[in-house]
MARSEDO-726095 format. One record per residue (C-alpha): x, y, z; residue number from 1; residue in one letter. Coordinates in nm, 3 decimals, m for minus. Example, Ala and Ser with C-alpha at 12.3 -4.5 7.8 and 13.67 -1.06 7.14 Angstrom:
# residues 2
@u:1.230; v:m0.450; w:0.780; vofi:1; baza:a
@u:1.367; v:m0.106; w:0.714; vofi:2; baza:s
//
This chain:
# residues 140
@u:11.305; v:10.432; w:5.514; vofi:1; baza:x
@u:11.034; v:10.571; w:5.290; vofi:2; baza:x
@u:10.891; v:10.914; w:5.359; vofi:3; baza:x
@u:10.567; v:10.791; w:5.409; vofi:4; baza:x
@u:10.641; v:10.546; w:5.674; vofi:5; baza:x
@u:10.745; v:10.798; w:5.926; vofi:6; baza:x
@u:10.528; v:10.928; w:6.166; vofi:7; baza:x
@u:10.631; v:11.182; w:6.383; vofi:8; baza:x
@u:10.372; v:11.200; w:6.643; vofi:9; baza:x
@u:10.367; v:10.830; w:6.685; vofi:10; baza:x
@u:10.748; v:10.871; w:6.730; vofi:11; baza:x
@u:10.743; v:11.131; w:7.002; vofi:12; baza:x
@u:10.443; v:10.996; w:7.201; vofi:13; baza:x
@u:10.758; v:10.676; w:7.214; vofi:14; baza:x
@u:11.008; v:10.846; w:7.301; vofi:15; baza:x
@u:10.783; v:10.983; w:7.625; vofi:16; baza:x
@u:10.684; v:10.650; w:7.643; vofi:17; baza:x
@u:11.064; v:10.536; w:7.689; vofi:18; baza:x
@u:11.139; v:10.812; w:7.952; vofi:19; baza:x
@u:10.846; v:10.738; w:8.130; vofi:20; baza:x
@u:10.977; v:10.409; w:8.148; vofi:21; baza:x
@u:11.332; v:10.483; w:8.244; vofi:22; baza:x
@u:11.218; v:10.661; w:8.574; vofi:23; baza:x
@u:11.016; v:10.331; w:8.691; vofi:24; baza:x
@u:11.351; v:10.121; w:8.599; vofi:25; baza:x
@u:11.555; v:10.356; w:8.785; vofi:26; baza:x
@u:11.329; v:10.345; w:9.044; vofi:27; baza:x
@u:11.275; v:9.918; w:9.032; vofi:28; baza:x
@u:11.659; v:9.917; w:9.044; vofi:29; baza:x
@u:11.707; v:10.098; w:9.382; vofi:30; baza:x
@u:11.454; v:9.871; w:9.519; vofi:31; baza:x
@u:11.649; v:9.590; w:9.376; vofi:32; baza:x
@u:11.942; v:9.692; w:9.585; vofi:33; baza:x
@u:11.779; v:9.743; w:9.890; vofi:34; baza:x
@u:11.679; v:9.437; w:9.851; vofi:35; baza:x
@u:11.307; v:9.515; w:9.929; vofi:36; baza:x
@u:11.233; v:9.382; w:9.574; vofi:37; baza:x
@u:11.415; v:9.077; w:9.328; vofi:38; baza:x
@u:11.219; v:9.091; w:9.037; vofi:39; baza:x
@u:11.033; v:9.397; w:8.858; vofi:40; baza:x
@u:10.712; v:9.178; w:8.889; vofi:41; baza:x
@u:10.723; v:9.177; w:9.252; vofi:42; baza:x
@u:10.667; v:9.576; w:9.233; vofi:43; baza:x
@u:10.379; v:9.815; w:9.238; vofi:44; baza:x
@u:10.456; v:10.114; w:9.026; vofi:45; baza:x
@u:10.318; v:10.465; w:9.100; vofi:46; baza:x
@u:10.392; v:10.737; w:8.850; vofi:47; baza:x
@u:10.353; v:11.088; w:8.837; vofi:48; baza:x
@u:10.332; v:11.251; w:8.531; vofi:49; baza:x
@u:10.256; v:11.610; w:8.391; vofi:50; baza:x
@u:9.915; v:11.726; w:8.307; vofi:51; baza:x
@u:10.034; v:11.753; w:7.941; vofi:52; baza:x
@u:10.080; v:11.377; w:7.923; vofi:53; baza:x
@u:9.722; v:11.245; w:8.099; vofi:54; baza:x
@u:9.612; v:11.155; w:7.688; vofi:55; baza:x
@u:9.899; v:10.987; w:7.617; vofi:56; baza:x
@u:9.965; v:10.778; w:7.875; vofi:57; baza:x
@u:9.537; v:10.760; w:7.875; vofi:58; baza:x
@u:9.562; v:10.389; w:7.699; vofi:59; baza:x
@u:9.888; v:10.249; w:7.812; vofi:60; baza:x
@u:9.884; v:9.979; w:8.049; vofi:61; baza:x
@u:10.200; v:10.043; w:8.319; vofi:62; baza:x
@u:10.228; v:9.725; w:8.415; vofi:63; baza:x
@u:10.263; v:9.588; w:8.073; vofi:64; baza:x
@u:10.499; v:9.874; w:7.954; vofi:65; baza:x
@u:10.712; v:9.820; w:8.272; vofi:66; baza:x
@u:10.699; v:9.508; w:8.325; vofi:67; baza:x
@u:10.590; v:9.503; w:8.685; vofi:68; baza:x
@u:10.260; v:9.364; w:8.836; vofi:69; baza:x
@u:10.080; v:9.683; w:8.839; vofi:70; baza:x
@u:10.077; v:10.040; w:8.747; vofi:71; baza:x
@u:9.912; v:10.336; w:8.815; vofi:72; baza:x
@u:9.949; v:10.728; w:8.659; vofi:73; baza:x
@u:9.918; v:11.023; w:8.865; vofi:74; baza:x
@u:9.850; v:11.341; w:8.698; vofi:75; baza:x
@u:10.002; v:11.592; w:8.893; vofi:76; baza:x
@u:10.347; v:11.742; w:9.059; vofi:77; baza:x
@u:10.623; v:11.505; w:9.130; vofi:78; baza:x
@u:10.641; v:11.444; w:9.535; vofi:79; baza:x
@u:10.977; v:11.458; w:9.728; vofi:80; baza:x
@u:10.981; v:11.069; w:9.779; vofi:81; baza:x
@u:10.895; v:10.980; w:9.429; vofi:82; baza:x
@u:11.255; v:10.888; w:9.223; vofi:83; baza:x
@u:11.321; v:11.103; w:8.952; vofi:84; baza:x
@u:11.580; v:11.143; w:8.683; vofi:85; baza:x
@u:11.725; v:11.456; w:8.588; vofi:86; baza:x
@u:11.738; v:11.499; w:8.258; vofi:87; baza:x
@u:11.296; v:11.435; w:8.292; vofi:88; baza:x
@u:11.267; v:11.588; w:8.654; vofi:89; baza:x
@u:10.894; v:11.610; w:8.575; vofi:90; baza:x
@u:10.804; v:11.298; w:8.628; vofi:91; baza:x
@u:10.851; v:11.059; w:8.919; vofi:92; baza:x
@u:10.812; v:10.707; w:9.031; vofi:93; baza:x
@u:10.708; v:10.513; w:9.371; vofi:94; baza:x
@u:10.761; v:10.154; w:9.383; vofi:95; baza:x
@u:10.613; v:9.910; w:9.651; vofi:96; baza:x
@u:10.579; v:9.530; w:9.660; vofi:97; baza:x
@u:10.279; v:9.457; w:9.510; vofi:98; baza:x
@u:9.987; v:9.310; w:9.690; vofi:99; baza:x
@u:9.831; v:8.949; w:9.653; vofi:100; baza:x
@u:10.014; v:8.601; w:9.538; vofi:101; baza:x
@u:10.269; v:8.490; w:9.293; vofi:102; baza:x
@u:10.098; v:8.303; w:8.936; vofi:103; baza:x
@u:10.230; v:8.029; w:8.852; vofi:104; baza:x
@u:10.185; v:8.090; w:8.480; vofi:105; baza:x
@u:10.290; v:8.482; w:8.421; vofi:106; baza:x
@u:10.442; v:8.550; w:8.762; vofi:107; baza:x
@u:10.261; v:8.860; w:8.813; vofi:108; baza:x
@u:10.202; v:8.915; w:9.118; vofi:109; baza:x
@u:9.791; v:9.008; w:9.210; vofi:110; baza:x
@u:9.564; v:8.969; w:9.457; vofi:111; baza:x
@u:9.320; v:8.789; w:9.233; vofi:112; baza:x
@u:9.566; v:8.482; w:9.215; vofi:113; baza:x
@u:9.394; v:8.211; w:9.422; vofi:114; baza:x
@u:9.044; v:8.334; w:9.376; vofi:115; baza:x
@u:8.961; v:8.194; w:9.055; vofi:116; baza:x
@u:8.728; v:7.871; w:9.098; vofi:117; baza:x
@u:8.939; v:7.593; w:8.966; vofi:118; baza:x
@u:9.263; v:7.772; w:8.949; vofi:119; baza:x
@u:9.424; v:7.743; w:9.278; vofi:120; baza:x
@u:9.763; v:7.898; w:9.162; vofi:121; baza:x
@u:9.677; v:8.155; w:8.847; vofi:122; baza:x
@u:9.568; v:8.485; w:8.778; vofi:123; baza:x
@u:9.173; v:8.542; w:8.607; vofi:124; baza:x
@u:9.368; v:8.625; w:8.290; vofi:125; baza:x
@u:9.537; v:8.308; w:8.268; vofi:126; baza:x
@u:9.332; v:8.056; w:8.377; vofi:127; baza:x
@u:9.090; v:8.202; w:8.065; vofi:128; baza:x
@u:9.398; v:8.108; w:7.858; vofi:129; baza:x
@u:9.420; v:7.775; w:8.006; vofi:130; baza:x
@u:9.015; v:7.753; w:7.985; vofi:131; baza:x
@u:9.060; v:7.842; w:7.636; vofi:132; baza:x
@u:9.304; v:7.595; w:7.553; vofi:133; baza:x
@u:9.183; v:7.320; w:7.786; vofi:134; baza:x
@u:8.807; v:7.348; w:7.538; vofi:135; baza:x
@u:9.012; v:7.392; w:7.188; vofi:136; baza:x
@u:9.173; v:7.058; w:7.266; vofi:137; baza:x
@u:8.881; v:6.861; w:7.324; vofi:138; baza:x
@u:8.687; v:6.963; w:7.089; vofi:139; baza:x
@u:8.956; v:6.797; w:6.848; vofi:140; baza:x
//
């Protein structure tokens, strides 16, 4: 790899990224086995995170990095029912089923998901897709 190709904050903020991200799959997988939860989109993800990591995490979308249907960050001390892991004790994660209907198209799991005029069965964010796609075509 060339010198110049490396970037070492970029790399770090990652590797947080990747712990962060560990703690919701450890939590997602007790769920799993409780059997309160099948898929990691069924699940609401709360986690709690040190101050020191409020502007990284400041852009990241939880849901997407997780793959669940939603995610929120907590600044702030871990509570005793969050899951934790112990090699990053410092931050901790609270899963719940997460509210609203299955789409048909992403499978995320939202409450907007039979709210959107003409889209009985799909999220706002992909029936703009499928408006998108439905006006390219005929206007071929």
């Amino acid at each position: 790899m060339r010198a110049g190709w490396r970037d070492e904050a970029l790399g770090e903020r990652w590797a947080t990224l990747r712990d962060l991200r560990r703690v919701v799959t450890g939590a997602l997988e007790l769920e799993r086995g409780a059997k309160r939860l099948g898929s990691s989109l069924q699940a609401a993800v709360e986690l709690f995170v040190p101050e020191r990591f409020v502007d990284l995490v400041r852009d990241v979308d939880l849901a997407e990095l997780c793959i669940t249907s939603a995610g929120t960050f907590r600044s702030g001390p871990v509570p005793d029912d969050a899951f934790t892991l112990p090699d990053v004790a410092e931050i901790g994660a609270r899963v719940s089923a997460a509210p609203g209907d299955r789409c048909e198209r992403c499978w995320r799991v939202l409450p907007e998901v039979g709210q959107v005029p003409g889209h009985a069965d799909l999220c706002r964010r992909c029936a703009a897709v499928v408006d998108r796609g439905a006006a390219e075509t005929s206007a071929d």
